[in-house]
Each structure stands twice: as structure tokens, then as C-alpha cells.
Residue frames as qw, qx, qy, qz and C-alpha x, y, z in Angstrom:
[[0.603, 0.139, 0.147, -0.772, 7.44, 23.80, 3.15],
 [0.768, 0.173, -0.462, -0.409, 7.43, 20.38, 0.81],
 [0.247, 0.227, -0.911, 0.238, 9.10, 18.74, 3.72],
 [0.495, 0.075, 0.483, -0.719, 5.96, 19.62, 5.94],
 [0.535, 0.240, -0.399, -0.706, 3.81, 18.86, 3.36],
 [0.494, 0.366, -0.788, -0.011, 5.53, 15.56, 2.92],
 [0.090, 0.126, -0.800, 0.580, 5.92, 14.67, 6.36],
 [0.453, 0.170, 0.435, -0.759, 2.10, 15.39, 7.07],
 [0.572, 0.338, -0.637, -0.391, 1.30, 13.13, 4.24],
 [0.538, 0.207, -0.811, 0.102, 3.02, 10.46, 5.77],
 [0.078, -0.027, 0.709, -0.700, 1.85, 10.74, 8.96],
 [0.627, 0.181, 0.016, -0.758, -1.79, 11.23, 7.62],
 [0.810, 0.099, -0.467, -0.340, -1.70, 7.57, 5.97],
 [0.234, 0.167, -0.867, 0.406, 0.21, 6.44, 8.62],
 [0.218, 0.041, 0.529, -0.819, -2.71, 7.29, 10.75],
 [0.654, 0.241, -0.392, -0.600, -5.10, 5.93, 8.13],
 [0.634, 0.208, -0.745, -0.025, -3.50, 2.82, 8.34],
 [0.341, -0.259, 0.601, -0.675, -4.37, 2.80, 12.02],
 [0.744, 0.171, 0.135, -0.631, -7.90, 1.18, 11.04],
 [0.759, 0.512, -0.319, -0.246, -5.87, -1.50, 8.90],
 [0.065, 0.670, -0.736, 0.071, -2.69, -2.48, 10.61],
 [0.224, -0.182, 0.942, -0.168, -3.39, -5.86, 12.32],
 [0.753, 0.206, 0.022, -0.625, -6.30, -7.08, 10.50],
 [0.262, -0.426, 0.819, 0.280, -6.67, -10.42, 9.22],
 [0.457, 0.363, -0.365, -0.726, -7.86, -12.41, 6.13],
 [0.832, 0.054, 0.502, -0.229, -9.22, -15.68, 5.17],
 [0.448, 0.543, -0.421, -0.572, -7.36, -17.56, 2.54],
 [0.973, 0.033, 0.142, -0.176, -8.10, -20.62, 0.67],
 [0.410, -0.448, 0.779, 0.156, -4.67, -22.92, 0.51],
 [0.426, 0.249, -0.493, -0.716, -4.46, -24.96, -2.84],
 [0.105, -0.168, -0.976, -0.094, -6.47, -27.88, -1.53],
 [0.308, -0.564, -0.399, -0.655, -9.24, -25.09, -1.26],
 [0.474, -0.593, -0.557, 0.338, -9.33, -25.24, 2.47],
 [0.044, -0.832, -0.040, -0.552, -9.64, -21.67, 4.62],
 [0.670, -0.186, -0.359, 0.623, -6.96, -20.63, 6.57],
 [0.075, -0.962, -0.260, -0.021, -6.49, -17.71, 8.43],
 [0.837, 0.011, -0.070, 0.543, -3.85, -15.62, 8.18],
 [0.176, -0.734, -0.084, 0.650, -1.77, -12.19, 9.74],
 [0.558, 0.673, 0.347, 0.341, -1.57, -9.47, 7.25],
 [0.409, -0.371, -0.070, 0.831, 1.21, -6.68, 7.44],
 [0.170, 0.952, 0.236, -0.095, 0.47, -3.38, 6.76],
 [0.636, -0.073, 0.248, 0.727, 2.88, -1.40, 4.40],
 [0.201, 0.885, -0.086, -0.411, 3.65, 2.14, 3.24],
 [0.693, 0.133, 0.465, 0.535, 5.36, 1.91, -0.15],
 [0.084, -0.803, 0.132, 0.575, 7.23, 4.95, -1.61],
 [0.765, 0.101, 0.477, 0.421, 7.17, 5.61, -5.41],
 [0.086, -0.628, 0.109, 0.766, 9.10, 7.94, -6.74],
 [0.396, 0.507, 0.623, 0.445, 7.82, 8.73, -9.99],
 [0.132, -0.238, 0.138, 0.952, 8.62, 12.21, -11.64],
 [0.372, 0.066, 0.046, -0.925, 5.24, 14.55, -11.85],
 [0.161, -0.256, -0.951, 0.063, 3.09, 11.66, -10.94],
 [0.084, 0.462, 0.598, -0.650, 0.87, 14.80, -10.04],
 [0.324, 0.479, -0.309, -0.755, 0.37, 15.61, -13.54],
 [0.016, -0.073, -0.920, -0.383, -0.81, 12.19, -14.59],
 [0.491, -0.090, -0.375, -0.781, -4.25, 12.63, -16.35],
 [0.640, -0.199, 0.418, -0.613, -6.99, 11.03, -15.18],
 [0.889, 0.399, -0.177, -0.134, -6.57, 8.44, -18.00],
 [0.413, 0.496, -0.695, 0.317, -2.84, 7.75, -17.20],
 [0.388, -0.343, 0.577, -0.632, -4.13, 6.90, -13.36],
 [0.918, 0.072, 0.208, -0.330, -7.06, 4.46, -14.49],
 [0.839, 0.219, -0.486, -0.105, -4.66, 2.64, -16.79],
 [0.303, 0.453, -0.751, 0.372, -1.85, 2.12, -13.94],
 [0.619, -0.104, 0.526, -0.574, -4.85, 1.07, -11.27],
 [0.932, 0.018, 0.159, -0.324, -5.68, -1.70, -13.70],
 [0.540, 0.426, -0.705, 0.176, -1.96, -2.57, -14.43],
 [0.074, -0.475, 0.730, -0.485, -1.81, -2.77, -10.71],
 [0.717, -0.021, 0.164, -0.677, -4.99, -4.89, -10.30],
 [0.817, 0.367, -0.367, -0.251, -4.32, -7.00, -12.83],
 [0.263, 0.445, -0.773, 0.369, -0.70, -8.07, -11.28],
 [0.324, -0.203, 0.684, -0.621, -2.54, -8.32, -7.67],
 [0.869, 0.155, 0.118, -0.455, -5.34, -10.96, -9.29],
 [0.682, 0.423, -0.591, 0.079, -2.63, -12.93, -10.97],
 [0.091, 0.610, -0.576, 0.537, -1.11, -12.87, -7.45],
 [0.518, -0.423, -0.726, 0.161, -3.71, -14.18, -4.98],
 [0.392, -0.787, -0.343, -0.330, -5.26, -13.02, -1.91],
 [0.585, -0.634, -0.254, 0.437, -2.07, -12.48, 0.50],
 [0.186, -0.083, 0.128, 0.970, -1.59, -9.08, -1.23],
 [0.122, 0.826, 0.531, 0.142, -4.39, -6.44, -1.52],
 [0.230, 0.164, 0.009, 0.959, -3.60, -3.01, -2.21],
 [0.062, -0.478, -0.855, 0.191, -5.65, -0.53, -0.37],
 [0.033, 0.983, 0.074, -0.163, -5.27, 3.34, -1.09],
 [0.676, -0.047, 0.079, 0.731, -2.77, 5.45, -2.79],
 [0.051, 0.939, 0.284, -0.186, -2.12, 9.18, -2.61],
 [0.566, 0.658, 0.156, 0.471, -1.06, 11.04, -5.69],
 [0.311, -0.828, -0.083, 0.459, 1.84, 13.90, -4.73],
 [0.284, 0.859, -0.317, -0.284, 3.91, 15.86, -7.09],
 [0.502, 0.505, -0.697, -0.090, 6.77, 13.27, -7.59],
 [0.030, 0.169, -0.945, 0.280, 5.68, 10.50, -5.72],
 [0.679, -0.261, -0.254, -0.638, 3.02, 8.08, -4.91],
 [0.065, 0.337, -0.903, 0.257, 2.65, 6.67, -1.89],
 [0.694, -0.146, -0.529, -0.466, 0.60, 3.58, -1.46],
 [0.648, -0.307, 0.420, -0.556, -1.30, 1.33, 1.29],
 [0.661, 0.051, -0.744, -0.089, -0.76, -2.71, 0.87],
 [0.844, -0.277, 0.316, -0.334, -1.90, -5.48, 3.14],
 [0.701, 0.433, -0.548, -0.144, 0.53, -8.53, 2.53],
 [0.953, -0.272, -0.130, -0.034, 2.07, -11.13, 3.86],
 [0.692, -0.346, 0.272, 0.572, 5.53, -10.29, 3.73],
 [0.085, -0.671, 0.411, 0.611, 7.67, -7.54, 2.32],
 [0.256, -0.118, 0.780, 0.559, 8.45, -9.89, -0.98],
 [0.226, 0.752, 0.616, 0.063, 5.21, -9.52, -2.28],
 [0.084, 0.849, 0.150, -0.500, 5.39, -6.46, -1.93],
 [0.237, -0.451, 0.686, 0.520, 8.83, -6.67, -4.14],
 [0.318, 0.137, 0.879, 0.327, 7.26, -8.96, -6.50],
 [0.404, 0.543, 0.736, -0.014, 4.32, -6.73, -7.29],
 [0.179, -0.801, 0.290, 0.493, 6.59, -3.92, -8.09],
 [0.263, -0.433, 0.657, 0.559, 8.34, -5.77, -10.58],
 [0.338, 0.404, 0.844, -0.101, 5.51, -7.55, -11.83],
 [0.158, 0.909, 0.184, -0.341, 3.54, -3.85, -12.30],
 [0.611, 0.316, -0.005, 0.726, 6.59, -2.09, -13.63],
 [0.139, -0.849, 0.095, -0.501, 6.44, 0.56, -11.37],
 [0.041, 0.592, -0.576, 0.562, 8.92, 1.78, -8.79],
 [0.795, -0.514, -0.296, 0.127, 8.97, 0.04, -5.01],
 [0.098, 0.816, -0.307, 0.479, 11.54, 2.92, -3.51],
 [0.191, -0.364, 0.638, -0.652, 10.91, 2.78, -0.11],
 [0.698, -0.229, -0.618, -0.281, 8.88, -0.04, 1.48],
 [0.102, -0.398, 0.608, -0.679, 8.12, 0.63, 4.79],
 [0.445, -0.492, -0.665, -0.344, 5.88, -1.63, 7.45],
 [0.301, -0.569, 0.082, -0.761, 3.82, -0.23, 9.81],
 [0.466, -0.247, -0.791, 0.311, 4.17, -2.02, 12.92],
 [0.176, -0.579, -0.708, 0.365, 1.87, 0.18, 15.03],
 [0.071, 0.611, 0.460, 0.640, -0.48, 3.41, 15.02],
 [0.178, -0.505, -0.544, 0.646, -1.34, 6.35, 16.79],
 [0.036, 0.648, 0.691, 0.318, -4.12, 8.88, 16.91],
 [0.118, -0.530, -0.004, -0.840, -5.96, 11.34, 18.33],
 [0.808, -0.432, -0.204, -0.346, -7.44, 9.02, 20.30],
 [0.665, 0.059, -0.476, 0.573, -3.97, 7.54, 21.64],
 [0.026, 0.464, -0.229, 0.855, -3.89, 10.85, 23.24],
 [0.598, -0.372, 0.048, -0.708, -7.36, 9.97, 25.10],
 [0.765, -0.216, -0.605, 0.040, -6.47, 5.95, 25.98]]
């Protein structure tokens, strides 16, 4: 039953991430010019024991640890959703590249398990193209 669970999770942000996957961003370069650039879409898996039992207070502080890291960072990381499960949290990023991803892990202090990118999406609608 927690594999379902699980599995439908993943599939649910996968499918989320439909709306996100190939987007792309404007960033300024340090001579302030605007460049455009591709943004991967990532699932990131952290295991973190009863991560469903963190208070509502233990959530807000680790959203502004994570913030904090991603502002230090710059615009070719943005974090976009995470969903809270019993021993895991698995999160939405936009980056440029895996390392980021790596770097705001370590940065944060929090887990980077699994790092997965999404290289394409399907729907209900797939069903109807």
C-alpha cells in the first residue's frame, strides 16, 4: 500500500511538473546584461525520518533555510513545490544543471538522496493528442 501511495506521489508531481519542464528564464550575467537561458526540471528525493511530523514551525524554519541558500545562489536555481510524506520530502527545482542542485543541498543542510530530471511529461491530455 506505501508503495502505491509512493508511486502515485511521484507520478502526481511528475505530472505537475508537466506545466514546468521546458520553461525558460531571463538572467542577468555579471555585466548586468539579460540572457536567456534553458532551465531543467528536477525531482529531488529527501529522505528525512518523520518529515510528516514536522510542526508547522519546523517547516517555516527549513523553507527559509532553503530560501535563504537559493538568494545567496542566484537566479539559475528556483525551487518550486515540495510535498511533505511520512519519511520523505520530495521537491520541485528549476536549475541549470544537476550541481546546483548538489550545491543547494549542501549549502541547506538537508539531504539530496535521489535527484532525478525530468526530461519529459505526460497527462491526461497525452492520452487525447
Amino acid at each position: 500500500m506505501k508503495l502505491i501511495k509512493n508511486t502515485t506521489l511521484i507520478l502526481m508531481i511528475v505530472l505537475f511538473s508537466s506545466m514546468i519542464a521546458k520553461a525558460q528564464t531571463s538572467v542577468k550575467d555579471s555585466s548586468n546584461k539579460s540572457t536567456t537561458t534553458t532551465m531543467k526540471t528536477y525531482l529531488i528525493e529527501r529522505d528525512i525520518p518523520n518529515a510528516g511530523k514536522l510542526t508547522p514551525e519546523q517547516l517555516k524554519s527549513i523553507s527559509q533555510k532553503s530560501c535563504s541558500v537559493l538568494q545567496h545562489m542566484g537566479p539559475q536555481i528556483q525551487w518550486i513545490q515540495s510535498y511533505v510524506t511520512g519519511d520523505k520530502i520530495f521537491c520541485v527545482y528549476k536549475a541549470e544543471n544537476e550541481d546546483l542542485i548538489r550545491e543547494h543541498a549542501k549549502e541547506g543542510g538537508f539531504p539530496a538522496n535521489v535527484i532525478t530530471e525530468i526530461s519529459t511529461t505526460i497527462s491526461p491530455a497525452t492520452a487525447k493528442q
